[in-house]
LOVEXTI-186173 format. One line per 10 residues: number of its first residue (from 0); their letters; for each residue x, y, z of C-alpha. Coordinates in pm, whole numbers, plus 32768, in hexadecimal, padded with zeros to 4 digits. Layout:
<recs>
NUM> a> X Y Z ~ ...
</recs>
This chain:
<recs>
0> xxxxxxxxxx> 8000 8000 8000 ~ 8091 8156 7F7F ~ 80E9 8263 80AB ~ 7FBD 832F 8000 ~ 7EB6 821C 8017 ~ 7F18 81C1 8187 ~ 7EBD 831F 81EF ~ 7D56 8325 8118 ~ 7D39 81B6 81C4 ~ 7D61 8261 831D
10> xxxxxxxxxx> 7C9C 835B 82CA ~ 7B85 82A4 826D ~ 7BA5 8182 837A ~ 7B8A 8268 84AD ~ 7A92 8372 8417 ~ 795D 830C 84FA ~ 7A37 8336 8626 ~ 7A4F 8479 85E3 ~ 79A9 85C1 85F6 ~ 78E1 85B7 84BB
20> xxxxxxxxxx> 7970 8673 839E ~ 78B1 87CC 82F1 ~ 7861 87B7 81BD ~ 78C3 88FB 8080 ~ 7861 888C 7F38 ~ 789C 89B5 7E47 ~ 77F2 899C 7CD6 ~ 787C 8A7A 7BB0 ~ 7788 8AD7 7ABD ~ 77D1 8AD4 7954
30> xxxxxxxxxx> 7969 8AC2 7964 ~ 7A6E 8A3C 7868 ~ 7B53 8942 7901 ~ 7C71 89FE 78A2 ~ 7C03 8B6A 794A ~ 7CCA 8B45 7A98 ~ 7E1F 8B92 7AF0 ~ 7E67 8A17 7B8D ~ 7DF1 89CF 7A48 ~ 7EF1 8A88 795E
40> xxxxxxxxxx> 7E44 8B97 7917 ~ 7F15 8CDB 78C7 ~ 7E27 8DF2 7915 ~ 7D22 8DAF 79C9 ~ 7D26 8DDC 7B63 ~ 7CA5 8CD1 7C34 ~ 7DA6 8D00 7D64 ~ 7CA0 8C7C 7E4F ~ 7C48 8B44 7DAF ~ 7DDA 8B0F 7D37
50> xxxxxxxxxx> 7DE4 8B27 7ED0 ~ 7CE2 8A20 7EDE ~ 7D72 8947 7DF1 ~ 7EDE 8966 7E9C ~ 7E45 88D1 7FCF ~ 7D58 87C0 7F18 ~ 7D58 8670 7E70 ~ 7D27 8707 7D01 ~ 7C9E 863A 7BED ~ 7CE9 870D 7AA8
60> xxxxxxxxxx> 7C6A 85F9 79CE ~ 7AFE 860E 7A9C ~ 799C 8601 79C3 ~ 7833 8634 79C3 ~ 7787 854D 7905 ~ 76B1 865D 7880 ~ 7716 8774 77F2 ~ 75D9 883D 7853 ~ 756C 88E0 79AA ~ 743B 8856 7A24
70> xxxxxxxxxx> 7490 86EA 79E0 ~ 75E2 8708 7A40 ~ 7593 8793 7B7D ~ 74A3 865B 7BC7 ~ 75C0 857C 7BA0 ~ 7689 8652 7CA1 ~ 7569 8657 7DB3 ~ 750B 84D2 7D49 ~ 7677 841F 7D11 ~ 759E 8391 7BC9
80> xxxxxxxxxx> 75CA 83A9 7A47 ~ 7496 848E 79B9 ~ 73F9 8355 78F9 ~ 73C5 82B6 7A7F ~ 7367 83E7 7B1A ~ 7273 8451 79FB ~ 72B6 8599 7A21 ~ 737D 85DD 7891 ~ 7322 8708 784C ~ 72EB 8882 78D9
90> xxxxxxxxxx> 7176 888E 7851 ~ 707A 87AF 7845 ~ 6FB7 874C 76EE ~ 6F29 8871 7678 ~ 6E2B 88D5 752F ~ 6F0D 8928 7416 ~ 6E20 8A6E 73E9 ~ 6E79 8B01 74F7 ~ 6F9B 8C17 7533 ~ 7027 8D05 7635
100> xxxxxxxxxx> 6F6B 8D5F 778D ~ 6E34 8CA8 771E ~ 6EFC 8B39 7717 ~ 6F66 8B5D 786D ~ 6DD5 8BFB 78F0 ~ 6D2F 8AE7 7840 ~ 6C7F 89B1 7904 ~ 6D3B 88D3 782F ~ 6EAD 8965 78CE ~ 6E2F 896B 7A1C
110> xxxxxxxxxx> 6D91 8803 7A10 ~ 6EDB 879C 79A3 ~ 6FB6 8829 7A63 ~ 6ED4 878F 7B91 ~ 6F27 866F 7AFA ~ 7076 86A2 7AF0 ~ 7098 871B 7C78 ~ 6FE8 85CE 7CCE ~ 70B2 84E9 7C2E ~ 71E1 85A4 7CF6
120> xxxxxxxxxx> 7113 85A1 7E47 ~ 70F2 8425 7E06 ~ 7293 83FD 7E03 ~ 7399 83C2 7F3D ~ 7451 850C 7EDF ~ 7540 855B 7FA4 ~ 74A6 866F 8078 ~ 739C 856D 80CC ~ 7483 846B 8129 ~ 7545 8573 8220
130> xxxxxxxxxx> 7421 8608 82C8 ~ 73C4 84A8 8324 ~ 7506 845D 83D4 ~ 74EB 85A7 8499 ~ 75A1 86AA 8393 ~ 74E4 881B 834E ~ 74FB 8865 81CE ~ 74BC 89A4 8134 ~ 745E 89E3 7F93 ~ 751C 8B3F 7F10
140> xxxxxxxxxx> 7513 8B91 7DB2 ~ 7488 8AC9 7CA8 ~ 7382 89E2 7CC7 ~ 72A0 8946 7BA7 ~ 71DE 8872 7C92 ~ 70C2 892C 7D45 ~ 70E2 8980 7EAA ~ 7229 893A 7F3A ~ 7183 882B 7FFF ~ 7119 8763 7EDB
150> xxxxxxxxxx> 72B8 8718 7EDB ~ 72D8 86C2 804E ~ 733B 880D 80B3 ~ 72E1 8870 822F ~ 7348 89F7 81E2 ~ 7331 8A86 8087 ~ 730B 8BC4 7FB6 ~ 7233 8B3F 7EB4 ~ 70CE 8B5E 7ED7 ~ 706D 8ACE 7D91
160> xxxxxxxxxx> 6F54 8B6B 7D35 ~ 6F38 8B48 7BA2 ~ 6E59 8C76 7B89 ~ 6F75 8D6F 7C31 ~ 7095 8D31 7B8B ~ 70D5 8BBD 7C18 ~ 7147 8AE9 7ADD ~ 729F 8AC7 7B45 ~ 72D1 8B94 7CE5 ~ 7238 8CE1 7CFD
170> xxxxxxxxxx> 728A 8D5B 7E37 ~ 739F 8C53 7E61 ~ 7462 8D15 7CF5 ~ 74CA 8E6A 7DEB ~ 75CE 8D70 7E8F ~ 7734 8DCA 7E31 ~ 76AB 8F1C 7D5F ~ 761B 8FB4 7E6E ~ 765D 8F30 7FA6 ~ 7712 8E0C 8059
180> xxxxxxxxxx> 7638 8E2E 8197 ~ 7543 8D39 817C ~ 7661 8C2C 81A5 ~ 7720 8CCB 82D2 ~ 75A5 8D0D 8380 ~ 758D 8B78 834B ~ 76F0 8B12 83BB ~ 76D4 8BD1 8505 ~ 757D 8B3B 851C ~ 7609 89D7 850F
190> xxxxxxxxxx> 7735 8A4D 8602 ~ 7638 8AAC 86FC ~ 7589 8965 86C2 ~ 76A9 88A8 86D8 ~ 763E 87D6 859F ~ 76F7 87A0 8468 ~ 76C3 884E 834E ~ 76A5 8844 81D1 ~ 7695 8962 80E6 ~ 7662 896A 7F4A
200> xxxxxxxxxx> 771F 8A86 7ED0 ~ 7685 8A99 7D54 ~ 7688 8C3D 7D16 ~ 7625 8CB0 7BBD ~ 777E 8CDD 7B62 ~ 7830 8CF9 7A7A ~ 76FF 8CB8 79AB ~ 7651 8DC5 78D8 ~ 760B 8EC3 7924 ~ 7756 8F4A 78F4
210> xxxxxxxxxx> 777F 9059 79CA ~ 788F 9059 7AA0 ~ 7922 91A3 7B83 ~ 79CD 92A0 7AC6 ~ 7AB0 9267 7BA8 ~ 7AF8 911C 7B43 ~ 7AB7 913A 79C0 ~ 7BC7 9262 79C3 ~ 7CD0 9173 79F3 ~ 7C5E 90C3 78A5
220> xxxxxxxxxx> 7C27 91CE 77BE ~ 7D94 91A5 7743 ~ 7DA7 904C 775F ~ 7C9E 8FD2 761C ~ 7C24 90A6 74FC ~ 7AC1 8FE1 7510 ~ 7A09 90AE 762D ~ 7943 8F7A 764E ~ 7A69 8ED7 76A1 ~ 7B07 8FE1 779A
230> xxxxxxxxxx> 7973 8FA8 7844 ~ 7988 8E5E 787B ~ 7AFA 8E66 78FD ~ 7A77 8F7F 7A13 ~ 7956 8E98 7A6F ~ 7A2D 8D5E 7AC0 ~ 7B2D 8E52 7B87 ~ 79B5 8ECB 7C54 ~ 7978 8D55 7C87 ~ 7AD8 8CF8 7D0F
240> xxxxxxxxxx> 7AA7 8E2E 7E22 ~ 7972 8DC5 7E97 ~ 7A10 8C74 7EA9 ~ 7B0F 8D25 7F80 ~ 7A0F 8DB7 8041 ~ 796F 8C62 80AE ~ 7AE1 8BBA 8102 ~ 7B2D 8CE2 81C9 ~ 79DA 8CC5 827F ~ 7A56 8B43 82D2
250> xxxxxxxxxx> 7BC3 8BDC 833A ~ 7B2F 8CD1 8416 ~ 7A3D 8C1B 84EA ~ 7B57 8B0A 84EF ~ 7A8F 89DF 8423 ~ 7B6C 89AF 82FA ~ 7C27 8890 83DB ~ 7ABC 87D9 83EF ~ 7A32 8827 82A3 ~ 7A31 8786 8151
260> xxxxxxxxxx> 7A16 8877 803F ~ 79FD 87C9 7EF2 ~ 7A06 889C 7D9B ~ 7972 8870 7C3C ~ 78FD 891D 7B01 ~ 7779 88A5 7A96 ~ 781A 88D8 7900 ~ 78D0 8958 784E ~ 78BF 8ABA 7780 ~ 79A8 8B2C 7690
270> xxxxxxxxxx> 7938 8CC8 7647 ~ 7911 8D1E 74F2 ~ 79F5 8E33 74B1 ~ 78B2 8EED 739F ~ 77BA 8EA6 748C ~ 7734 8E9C 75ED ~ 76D4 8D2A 75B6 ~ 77BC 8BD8 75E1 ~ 7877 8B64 74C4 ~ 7846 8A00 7428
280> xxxxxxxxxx> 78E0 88C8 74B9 ~ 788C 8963 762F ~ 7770 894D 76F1 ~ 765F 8850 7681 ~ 777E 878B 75A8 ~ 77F8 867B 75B7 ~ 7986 86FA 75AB ~ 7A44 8736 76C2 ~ 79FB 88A7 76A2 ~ 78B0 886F 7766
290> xxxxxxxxxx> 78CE 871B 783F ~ 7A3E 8748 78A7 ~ 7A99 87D2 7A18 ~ 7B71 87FB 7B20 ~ 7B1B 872E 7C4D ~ 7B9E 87C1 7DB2 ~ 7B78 8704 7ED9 ~ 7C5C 87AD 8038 ~ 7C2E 871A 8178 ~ 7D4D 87BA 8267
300> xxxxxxxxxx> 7E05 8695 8303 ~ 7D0A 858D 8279 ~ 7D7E 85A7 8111 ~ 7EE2 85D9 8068 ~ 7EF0 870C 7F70 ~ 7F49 8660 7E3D ~ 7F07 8662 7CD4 ~ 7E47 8526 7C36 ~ 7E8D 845E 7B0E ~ 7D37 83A0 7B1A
310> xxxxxxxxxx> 7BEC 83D4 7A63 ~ 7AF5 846A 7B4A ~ 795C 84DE 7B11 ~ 785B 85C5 7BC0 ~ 77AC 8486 7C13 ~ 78CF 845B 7D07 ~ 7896 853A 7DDB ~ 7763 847D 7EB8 ~ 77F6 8369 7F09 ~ 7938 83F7 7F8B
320> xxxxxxxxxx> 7888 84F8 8058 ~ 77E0 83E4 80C7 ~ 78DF 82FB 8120 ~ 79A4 8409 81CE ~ 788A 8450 827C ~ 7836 82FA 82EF ~ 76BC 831D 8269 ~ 7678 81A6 81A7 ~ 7664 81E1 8020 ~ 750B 8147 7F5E
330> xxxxxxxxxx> 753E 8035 7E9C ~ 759F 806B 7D32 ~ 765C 81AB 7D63 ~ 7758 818A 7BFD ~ 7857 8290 7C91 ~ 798C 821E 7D65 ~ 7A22 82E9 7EA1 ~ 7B38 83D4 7E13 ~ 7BE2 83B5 7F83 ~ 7C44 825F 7F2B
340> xxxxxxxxxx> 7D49 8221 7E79 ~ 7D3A 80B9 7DF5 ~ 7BE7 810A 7D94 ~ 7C4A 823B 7C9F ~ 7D69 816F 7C20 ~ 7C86 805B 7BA7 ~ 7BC9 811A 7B03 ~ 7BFA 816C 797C ~ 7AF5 8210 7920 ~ 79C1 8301 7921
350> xxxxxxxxxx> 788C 831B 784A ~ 7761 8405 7800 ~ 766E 8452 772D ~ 75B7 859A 76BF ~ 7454 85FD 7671 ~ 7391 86D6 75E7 ~ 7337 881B 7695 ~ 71E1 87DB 76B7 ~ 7182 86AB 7718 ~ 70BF 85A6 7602
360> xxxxxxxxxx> 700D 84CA 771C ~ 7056 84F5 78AA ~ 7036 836C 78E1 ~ 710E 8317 777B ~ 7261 8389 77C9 ~ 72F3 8328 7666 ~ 7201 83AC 758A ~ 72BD 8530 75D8 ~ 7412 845C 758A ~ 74F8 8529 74AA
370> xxxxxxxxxx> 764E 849A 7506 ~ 76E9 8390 75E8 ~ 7837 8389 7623 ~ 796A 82DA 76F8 ~ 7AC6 8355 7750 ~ 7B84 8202 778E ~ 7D11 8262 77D4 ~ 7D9E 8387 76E7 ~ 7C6C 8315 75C7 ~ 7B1E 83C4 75BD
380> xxxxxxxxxx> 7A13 833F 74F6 ~ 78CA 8411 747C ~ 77C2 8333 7419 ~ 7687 83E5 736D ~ 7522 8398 737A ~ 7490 8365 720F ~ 733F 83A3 727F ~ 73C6 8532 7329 ~ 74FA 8598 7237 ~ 74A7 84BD 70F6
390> xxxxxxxxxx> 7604 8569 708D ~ 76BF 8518 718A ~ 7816 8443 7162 ~ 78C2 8384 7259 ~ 79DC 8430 72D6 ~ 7B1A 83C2 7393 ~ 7C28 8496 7448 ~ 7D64 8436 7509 ~ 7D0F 8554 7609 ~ 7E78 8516 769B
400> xxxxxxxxxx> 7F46 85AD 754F ~ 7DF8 866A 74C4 ~ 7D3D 86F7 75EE ~ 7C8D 87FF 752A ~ 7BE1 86D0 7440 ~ 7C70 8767 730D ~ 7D04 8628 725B ~ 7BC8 8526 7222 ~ 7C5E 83CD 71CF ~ 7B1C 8306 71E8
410> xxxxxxxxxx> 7B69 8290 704F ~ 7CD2 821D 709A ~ 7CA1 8155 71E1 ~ 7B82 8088 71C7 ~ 7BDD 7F63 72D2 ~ 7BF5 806C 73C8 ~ 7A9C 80FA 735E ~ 7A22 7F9F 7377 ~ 7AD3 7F5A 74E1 ~ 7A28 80B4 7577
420> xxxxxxxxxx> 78DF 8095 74D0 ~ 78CE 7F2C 75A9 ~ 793A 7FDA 76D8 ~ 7822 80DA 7680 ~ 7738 7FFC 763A ~ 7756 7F45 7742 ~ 773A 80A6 7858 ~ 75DC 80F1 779C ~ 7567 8064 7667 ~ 748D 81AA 764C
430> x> 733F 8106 7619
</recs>
């Protein structure tokens, strides 16, 4: 056993015996991969989580297995793939004459997007699954799913209401842009309490809209001649301080020692440097653009600052949160705890599959299927559905040597395209 796995062992092994751990889990919204300093990136500033990430387990090769908010933030809360959660897309089925404010006022949104907040209520999400071993857990940010409580949640933001504003958090969207309060008023609360706590961290940010501090956008202005661009740049820089804000919080009331703080990205965006919207092969793709992200898990003393080799996915996250904190995981949970080692060296791979944005039929997962795909070692395949992109080719990357999927070599390597269609067959057939 390797120095590194005898400490996640002990770790792990004596957890129950002690004082339950806190739990951070921090969710980027819309944010390329490759837009942080640990990350490489040359001009944006993200000193707070580069601090984060010094002190973490990082997985730089982390996914989502959608590349699309409201399903990959299911398979966050869940530890499931979207096609077992149900939940594929960010709108329910909707009439195709429809557009605008009247699509999301109609009977037919709200009865569907009932129908999407009970399918979550019916699911041991990880909220749930804390509350009922004693933890407090508080909803910030966004939220698809109705009232916070439909997700587990014992404290929330996020009143739901579809007629005020409630398709995706309302009142829970002023986290991070205009105020952090709400999450230091429920800390202290759980301090007082003496109970453990758990907070979702999901701000608006950097998503659209793009308007960051002057402040902040000044120090961009030079940097890119696309003021879409220099925008987008400000916003991640407003999302790393309020990031900065929160760790402080932890530092200041002394908790970081007993708190987990765990970091993603829901997808990926790369900003179109003409317009204000995402570029293609980003968010709701099936490149890396929009389903690849930085993992960050720091437990002071617990867990060894290092940088991983290993495949890791959003769907990770539940079960080890739950194994650190000693809560038993459902049966069926795909993901494997990224605090043990042998486990994320066994593993080779990591799948996914995206949808269409509104969903076809709530209880018929694949019949929104555009793409499925599998990352097995350095290889990535893309497999299209026929029946959602009738033009779309089979594509195959070695993500190691081309991680911007420029080079396809589907046409010259057909035993490997054989050898990961099997392995991606065999994860979901996607029927």
């Amino acid at each position: 056993m390797t120095m590194l796995c005898c400490v996640l062992a002990l770790c792990t092994a004596d957890a129950p015996a002690r004082e339950r751990p806190n739990i951070v889990l921090i969710i980027s919204d819309d944010q390329a991969w490759t837009d942080y300093g640990f990350m490489g990136h040359g001009l944006v500033r993200t000193p707070h989580l580069d601090r984060l990430a010094a002190a973490s387990r990082v997985f730089p090769r982390g996914y989502v297995p959608a590349s699309l908010c409201c399903p990959s933030l299911a398979s966050i809360l869940t530890g499931r793939y979207p096609h077992q959660h149900r939940i594929v897309s960010n709108d329910p089925p909707m009439p195709a004459d429809l557009r605008g404010a009247a699509r999301y006022a109609s009977p037919q949104f709200r009865e569907g997007r009932e129908r999407m907040n009970s399918i979550i209520a019916a699911q041991p999400t990880l909220p749930r699954l804390l509350a009922g071993s004693g933890y407090v857990c508080l909803q910030t940010g966004k939220w698809w799913q109705g009232h916070y409580s439909r997700g587990g949640f014992t404290h929330g933001m996020t009143r739901g209401d579809e007629s005020r504003g409630g398709r995706h958090g309302d009142d829970g969207l002023a986290i991070g842009r205009n105020t952090m309060q709400p999450i230091y008023d429920f800390i202290a609360d759980a301090q007082r309490e003496s109970k453990p706590f758990f907070v979702w961290y999901a701000p608006l940010l950097p998503h659209q809209p793009h308007n960051p501090p002057d402040r902040l956008l000044a120090r961009y202005r030079n940097q890119s001649e696309s003021p879409h661009i220099t925008k987008y740049w400000a916003m991640i820089e407003w999302f790393d301080e309020t990031c900065g804000q929160l760790l402080d919080y932890l530092d200041d009331r002394k908790l970081a020692e007993n708190t987990i703080v765990v970091y993603v990205a829901d997808n990926g965006w790369i900003q179109s440097p003409d317009t204000a919207a995402y570029a293609a092969r980003s968010k709701q793709s099936p490149y890396d653009g929009g389903l690849r992200t930085p993992i960050l898990v720091r437990w002071p003393g617990r867990v060894k600052p290092v940088r991983s080799a290993g495949l890791a996915s959003s769907i990770d996250i539940v079960p080890t949160l739950l194994h650190a904190t000693g809560v038993d995981l459902p049966d069926g949970m795909p993901g494997v705890d990224l605090l043990d080692d042998a486990a994320v060296t066994a593993r080779d791979a990591v799948f996914g599959a995206c949808f269409t944005h509104d969903a076809i039929d709530l209880d018929v997962p694949a019949a929104g299927l555009r793409w499925r795909w599998g990352v097995v070692g350095d290889w990535k395949l893309i497999v299209p559905n026929p029946a959602r992109e009738p033009t779309g080719q089979i594509e195959l990357y070695n993500v190691a040597a081309d991680p911007y999927e420029t080079q396809n070599v589907a046409a010259t390597d057909a035993a490997r395209v054989a050898s990961l269609t099997r392995r991606i067959d065999a994860w979901w057939p996607g029927r």
